[in-house]
C-alpha positions in Angstrom: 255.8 219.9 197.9 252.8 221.9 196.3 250.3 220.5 198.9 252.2 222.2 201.8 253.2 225.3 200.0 249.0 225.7 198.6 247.9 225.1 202.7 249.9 227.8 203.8 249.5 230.1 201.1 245.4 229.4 201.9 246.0 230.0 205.7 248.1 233.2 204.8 244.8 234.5 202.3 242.4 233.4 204.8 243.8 235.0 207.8 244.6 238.5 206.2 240.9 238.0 205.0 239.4 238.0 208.4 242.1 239.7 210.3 240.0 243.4 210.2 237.0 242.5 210.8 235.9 240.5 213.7 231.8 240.4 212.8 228.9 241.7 211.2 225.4 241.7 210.7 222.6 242.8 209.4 219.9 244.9 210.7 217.1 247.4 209.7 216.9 251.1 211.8 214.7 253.9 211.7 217.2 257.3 211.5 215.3 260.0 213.2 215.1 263.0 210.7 216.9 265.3 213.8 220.3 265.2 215.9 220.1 265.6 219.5 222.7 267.6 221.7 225.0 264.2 222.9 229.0 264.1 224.1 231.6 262.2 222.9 234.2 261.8 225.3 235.2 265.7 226.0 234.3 267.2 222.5 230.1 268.3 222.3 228.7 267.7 219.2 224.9 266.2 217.8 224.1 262.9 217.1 221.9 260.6 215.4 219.0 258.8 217.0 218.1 255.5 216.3 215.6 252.9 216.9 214.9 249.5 215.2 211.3 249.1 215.7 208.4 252.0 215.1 206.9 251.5 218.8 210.3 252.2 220.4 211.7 255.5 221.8 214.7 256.9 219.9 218.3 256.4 221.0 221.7 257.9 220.3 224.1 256.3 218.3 228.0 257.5 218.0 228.4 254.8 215.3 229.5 256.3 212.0 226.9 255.6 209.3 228.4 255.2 205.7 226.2 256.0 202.8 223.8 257.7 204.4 223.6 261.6 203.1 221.5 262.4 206.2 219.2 265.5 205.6 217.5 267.3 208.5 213.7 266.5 208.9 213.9 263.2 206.7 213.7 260.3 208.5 215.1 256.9 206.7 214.4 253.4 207.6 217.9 251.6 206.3 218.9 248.3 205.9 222.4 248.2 207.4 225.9 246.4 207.8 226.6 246.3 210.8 230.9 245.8 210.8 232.7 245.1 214.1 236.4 245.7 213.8 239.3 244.5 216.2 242.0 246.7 214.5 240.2 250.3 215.2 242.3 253.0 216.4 242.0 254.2 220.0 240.2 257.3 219.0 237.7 255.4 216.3 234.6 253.4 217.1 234.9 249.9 216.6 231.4 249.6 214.8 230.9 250.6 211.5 227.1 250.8 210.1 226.8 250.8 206.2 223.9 251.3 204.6 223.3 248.7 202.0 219.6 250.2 201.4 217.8 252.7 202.0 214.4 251.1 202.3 212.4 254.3 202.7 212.6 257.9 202.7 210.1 260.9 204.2 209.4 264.0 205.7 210.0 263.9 209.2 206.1 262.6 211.2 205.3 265.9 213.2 203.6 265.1 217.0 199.7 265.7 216.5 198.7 269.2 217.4 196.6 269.5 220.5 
């Protein structure tokens, strides 16, 4: 009687446990230390650029970063969580990036004068 009442109750824990979330990973990004003009959907706003290696151009990113008190003309290189959820609302991204480090921190690299 226990052995059938402890499988279901583990089935039960295990499937509320992985239920929100259908992936993640982790990854390292370059934040850009300046929004660009972007759209989401109908409303204008600024958004985040983005790149994972130094070499490559900057792209815009919608995703929601959390932990990351971003500061004008700082750029960060972050290590990040990247969460994929299947329970988002409509309106809400799916992805989620949080920052479990911020690896480094520094005045925004100015283009070389001519």
């Amino acid at each position: 009687m226990r052995l059938p009442l402890l499988t279901v109750a583990v089935v039960t824990l295990a499937a509320c446990a992985t239920s929100p979330q259908q992936g993640s990973a982790s990854r390292l990004l370059y934040i850009a230390g300046s929004k660009v003009p972007c759209t989401n959907g109908v409303m204008k706003t600024e958004c985040l650029q983005y790149r994972e290696e130094p070499s490559k151009p900057w792209q815009i990113t919608y995703v929601p970063v959390e932990g990351l008190d971003w500061k004008p003309g700082n750029e960060y290189l972050l290590k990040i969580t990247e969460v994929r959820s299947k329970n988002s609302p409509m309106d809400a991204s799916r992805v989620t990036w949080h920052v479990d480090k911020i690896v480094e921190q520094h005045a925004e690299s100015m283009p070389p004068t001519p």
